[in-house]
C-alpha positions in Angstrom: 12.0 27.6 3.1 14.6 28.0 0.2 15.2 26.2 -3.4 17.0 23.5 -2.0 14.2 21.8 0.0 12.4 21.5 -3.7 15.5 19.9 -4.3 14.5 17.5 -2.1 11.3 16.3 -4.1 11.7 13.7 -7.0 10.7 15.3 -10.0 12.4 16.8 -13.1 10.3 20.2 -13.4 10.4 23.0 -11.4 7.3 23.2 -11.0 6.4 20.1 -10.1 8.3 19.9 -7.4 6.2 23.3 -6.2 3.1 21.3 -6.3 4.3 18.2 -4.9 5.3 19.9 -1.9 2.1 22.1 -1.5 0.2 18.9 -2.1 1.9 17.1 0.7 0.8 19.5 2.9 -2.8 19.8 1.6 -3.0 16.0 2.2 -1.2 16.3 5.5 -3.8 18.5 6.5 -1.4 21.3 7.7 -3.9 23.7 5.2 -7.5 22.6 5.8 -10.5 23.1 4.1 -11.7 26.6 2.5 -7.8 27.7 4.4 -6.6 30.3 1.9 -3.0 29.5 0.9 -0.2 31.6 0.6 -0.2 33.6 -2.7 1.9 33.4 -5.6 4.4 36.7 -4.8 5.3 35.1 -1.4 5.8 31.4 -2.2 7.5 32.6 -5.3 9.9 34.8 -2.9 10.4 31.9 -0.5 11.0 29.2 -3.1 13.0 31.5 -4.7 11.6 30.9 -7.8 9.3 33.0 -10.7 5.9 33.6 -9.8 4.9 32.0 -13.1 6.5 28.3 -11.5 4.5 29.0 -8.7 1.6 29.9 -10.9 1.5 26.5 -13.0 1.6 24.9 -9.5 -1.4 26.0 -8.6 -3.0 25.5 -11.7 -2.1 22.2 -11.7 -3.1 21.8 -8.0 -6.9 23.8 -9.5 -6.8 21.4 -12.6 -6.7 18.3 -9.9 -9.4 19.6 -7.8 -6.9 20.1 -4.7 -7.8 23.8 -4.5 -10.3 26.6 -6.3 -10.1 30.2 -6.7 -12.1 33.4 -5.2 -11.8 36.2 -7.9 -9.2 39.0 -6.7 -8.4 36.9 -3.3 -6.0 34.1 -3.9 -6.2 30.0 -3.7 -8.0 28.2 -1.2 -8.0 24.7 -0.4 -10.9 22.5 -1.8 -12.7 20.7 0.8 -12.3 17.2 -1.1 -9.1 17.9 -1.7 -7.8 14.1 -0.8 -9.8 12.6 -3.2 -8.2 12.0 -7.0 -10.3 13.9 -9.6 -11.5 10.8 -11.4 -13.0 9.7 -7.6 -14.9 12.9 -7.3 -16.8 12.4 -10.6 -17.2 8.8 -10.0 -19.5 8.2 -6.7 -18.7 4.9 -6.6 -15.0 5.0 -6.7 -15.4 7.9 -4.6 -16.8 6.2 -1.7 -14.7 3.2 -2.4 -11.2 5.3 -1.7 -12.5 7.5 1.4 -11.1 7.7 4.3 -11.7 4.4 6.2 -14.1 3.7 9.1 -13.2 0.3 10.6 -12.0 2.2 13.8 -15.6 3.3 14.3 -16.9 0.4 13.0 -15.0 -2.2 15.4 -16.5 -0.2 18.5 -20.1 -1.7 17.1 -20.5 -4.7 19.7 -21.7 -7.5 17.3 -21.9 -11.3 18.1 -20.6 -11.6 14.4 -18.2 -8.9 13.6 -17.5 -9.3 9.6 -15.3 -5.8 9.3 -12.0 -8.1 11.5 -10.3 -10.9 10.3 -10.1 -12.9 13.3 -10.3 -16.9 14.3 -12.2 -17.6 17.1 -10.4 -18.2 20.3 -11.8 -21.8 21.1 -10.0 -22.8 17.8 -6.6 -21.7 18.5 -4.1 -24.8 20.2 -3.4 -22.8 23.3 -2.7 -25.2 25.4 0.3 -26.4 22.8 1.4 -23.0 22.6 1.6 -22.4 26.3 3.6 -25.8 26.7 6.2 -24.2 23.4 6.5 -20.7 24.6 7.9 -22.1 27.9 10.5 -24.2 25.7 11.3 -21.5 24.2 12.8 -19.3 27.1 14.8 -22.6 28.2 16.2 -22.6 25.0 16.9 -18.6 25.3 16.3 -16.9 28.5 17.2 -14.0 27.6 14.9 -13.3 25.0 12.5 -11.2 26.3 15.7 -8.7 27.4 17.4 -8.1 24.3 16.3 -7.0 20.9 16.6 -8.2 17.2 18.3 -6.7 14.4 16.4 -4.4 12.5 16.1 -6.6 10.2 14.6 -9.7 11.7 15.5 -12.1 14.1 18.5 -13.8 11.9 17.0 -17.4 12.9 13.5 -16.6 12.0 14.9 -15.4 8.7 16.8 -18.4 8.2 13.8 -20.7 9.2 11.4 -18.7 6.7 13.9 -19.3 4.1 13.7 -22.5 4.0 10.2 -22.9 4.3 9.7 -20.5 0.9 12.2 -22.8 -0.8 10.1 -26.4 0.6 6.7 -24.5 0.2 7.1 -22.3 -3.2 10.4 -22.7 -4.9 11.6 -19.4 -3.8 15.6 -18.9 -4.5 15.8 -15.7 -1.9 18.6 -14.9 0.8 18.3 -14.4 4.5 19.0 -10.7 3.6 16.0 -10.3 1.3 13.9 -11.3 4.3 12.6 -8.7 6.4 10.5 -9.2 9.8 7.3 -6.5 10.4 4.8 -6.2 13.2 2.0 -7.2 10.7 1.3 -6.6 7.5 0.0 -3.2 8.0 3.5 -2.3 8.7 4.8 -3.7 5.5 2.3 -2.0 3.3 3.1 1.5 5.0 6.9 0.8 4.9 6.9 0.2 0.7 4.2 2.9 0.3 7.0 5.4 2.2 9.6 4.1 -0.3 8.2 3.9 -2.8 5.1 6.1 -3.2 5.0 9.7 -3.7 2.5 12.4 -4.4 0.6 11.9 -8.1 1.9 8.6 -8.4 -0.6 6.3 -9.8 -1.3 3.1 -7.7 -3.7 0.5 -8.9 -5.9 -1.4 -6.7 -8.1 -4.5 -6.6 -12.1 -3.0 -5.9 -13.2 -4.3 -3.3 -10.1 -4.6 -1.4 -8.2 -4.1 2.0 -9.2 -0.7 3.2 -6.4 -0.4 5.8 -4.2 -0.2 2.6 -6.2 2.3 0.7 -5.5 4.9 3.7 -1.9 4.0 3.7 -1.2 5.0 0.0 -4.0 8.2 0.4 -1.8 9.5 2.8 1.1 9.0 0.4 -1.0 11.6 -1.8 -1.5 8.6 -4.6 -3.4 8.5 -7.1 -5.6 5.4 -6.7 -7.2 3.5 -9.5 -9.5 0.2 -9.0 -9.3 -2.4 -11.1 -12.3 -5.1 -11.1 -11.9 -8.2 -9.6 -14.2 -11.3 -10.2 -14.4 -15.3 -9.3 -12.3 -15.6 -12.5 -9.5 -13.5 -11.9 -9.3 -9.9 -13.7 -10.0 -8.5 -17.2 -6.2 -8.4 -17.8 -7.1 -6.3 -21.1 -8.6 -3.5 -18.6 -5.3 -3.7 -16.7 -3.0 -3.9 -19.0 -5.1 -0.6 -20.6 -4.5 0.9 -17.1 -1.4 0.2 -16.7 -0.5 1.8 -20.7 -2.8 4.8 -19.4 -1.3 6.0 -15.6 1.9 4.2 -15.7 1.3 3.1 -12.4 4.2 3.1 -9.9 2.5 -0.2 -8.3 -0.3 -2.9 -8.3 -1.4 -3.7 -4.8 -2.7 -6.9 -4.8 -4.3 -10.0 -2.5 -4.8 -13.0 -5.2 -5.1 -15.6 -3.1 -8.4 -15.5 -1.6 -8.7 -12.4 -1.5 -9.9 -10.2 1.1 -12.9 -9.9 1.3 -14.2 -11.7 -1.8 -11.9 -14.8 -1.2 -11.6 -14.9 -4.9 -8.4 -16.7 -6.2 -6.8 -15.3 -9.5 -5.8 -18.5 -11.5 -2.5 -19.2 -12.3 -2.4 -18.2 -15.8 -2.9 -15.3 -15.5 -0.4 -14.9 -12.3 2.1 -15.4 -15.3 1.0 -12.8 -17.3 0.7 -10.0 -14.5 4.2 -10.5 -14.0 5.3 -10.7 -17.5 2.5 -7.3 -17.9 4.1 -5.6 -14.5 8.2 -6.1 -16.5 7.1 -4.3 -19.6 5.4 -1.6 -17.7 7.7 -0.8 -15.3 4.7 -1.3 -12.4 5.7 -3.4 -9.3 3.3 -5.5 -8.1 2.7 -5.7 -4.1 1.2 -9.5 -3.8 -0.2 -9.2 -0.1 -0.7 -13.2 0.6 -2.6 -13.3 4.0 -4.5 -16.6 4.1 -2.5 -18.7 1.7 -3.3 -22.1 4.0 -7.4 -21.6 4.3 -8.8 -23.8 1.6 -10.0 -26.9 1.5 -9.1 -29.9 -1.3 -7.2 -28.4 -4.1 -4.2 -26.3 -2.8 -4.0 -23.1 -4.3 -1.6 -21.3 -6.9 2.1 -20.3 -6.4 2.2 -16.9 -5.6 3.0 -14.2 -8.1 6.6 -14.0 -6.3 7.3 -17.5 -7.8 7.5 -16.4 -11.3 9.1 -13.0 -10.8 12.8 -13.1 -12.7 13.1 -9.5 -13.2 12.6 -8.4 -9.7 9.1 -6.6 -9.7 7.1 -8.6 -6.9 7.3 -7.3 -3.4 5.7 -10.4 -1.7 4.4 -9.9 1.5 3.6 -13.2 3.8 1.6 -13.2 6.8 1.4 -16.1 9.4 -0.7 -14.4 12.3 -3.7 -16.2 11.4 -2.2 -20.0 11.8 1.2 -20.1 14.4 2.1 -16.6 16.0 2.0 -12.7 14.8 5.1 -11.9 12.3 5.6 -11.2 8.8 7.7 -12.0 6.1 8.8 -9.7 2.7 11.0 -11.4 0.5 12.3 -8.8 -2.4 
C-alpha cells in the first residue's frame, strides 16, 4: 500500500485522504469492534507519509467517534463506529439511522404485513397481462435470448420519454434515461457516484430505510430533516443545508413513504431554487406518484430543475411491470 492509492481518494489534504481510507475500511468491517489498528509508525511507513499525517487521521477518526485510545497501546476501533457522532448523542436519530431490520422483519408471518409495499394479488389484471406478454414474444421472439444495452432497452427509453413529456413537461433525451432493476438499484448506483466517506446526506425522518443502509455503507454522514402533513420547515433545511453543505437531499415528496405526506408545490420550487445555491443535489425518489384519489398531485421536483440538480427517480412496479426510470 503506497502514496498513490491515497491518490486515489477525493480530497485535497493529506491527511484526509488517510482517514477516508481507514474509515472505509472501519465501515466495511474489514477492522471490527475493540480490533486494534495498525499504529502510527507503520501506516506512516506504508503510506509513505509523516507519522504526524497519520497522527491527525486518527485524531480525527477519535474526534468522530470511529475509534478510542488505550494509554501506551495504540487505536482501537469503537464499537459504534458506523454511527455519525451527532446519532450517538441523539437516541432518537440514533435508532432512526441503524442498521435496518426489514430482512428479519419480513420473515414475521403476518396476515397484514405493513414493513412491504405490496398490492394484493387479487388486484393485479393478470389475466390481461398473461394475454400481453404472449403478444409480446410474437412481436419479438427473441427477447428472452438476447440482452439490452446497458443502458436500457432503447424502445422502453423512447416510450418513457414521451410519457414524461405528456405526463410532466419533461424536455429529457433518450440518453438521460437509464433502466434499473428497482429503485433499490438506482439509489445504490448514485450513492456509489456520488457519495463518499464524511459526506453529508440529508434525509426525510421517517423515511425509506433500504436507503438509509445504502448511503451508511457509503460512510455518510446522515442528517434528518422533519417532515410533516404540510411539507418541511424549509428555514430548518435551508439552515442544514448552510451548516453540512450536504452533497445530497434524498427525498420521496409525493406521498411519501411511509407517512404518504405530499410536500406542496410551493415549496417544490424553493427546494430546487435552495438545492442551486447550495450546491446539494436533490434525489426525488417518486414511487407512487398514480395512488391518490380526486386532486392529482404536484409536478415533481424534476419539473422545475433548470440548473441540473434533480436526480429523479420513477418507479412503475406497483401499477404495469417491475422497471425504473432516472432521468438526469
Amino acid at each position: 500500500m503506497k502514496r498513490n492509492v491515497l491518490s486515489k481518494v477525493h480530497s485535497d489534504k493529506l491527511f484526509e485522504q488517510v482517514y477516508d481510507y481507514l474509515l472505509d475500511r472501519i465501515m466495511r468491517g474489514e477492522w471490527k469492534a475493540h480490533e486494534k489498528l495498525p499504529s502510527i509508525r507503520v501506516l506512516a511507513a506504508e503510506f509513505e507519509v509523516h507519522r504526524l499525517t497519520v497522527f491527525k487521521a486518527y485524531q480525527l477518526l477519535k474526534q468522530n467517534n470511529k475509534v478510542y485510545v488505550k494509554d501506551k497501546s495504540g487505536y482501537y476501533v469503537q464499537p459504534a463506529s458506523t454511527l455519525p457522532l451527532s446519532a450517538q448523542q441523539d437516541p432518537i436519530v440514533s435508532a432512526y439511522v441503524h442498521e435496518s431490520c426489514l430482512s428479519e422483519i419480513h420473515q414475521v408471518e403476518a396476515v397484514y404485513q405493513f414493513s412491504k409495499a405490496l398490492l394484493d394479488p387479487n388486484l393485479l389484471p393478470n389475466r390481461y397481462f398473461s394475454e400481453y406478454v404472449k403478444k409480446v414474444f410474437d412481436l419479438y421472439p427473441k427477447v428472452l435470448g438476447t440482452y439490452s444495452t446497458t443502458q436500457g432497452d432503447l424502445e422502453l427509453r423512447e416510450a418513457l420519454r414521451r410519457y414524461f413529456a405528456d405526463r410532466h413537461h419533461f424536455d429529457v433525451t433518450n440518453d438521460e434515461i437509464l433502466i434499473t432493476s428497482g429503485s433499490q438499484e438506482a439509489i445504490d448506483l448514485m450513492a456509489r457516484v456520488l457519495v463518499k466517506p464524511r459526506d453529508t446526506v440529508l434525509m426525510e425522518r421517517p423515511t425509506y430505510s433500504p436507503a438509509i443502509d445504502v448511503f451508511r455503507r457509503q460512510g455518510a454522514n446522515i442528517v434528518p430533516i422533519e417532515i410533516y402533513p404540510y411539507g418541511y420547515r424549509l428555514d430548518q433545511v435551508e439552515e442544514l443545508m448552510r451548516k453540512y453543505k450536504p452533497r445530497l437531499f434524498y427525498l420521496n415528496p409525493t406521498f411519501q413513504n411511509p407517512t404518504g405526506y405530499t410536500v406542496p408545490a410551493e415549496q417544490r420550487k424553493r427546494l430546487v431554487d435552495l438545492a442551486a445555491q447550495y450546491q446539494c443535489l436533490l434525489v426525488e425518489d417518486d414511487s407512487c406518484p398514480d395512488i391518490y384519489f380526486g386532486k392529482e398531485p404536484p409536478l415533481p421536483f424534476f419539473a422545475y430543475d433548470t440548473a441540473g440538480y434533480v436526480l429523479y427517480i420513477r418507479s412503475f412496479s406497483k401499477y404495469v411491470a417491475p422497471g425504473l426510470s432516472i432521468a438526469w
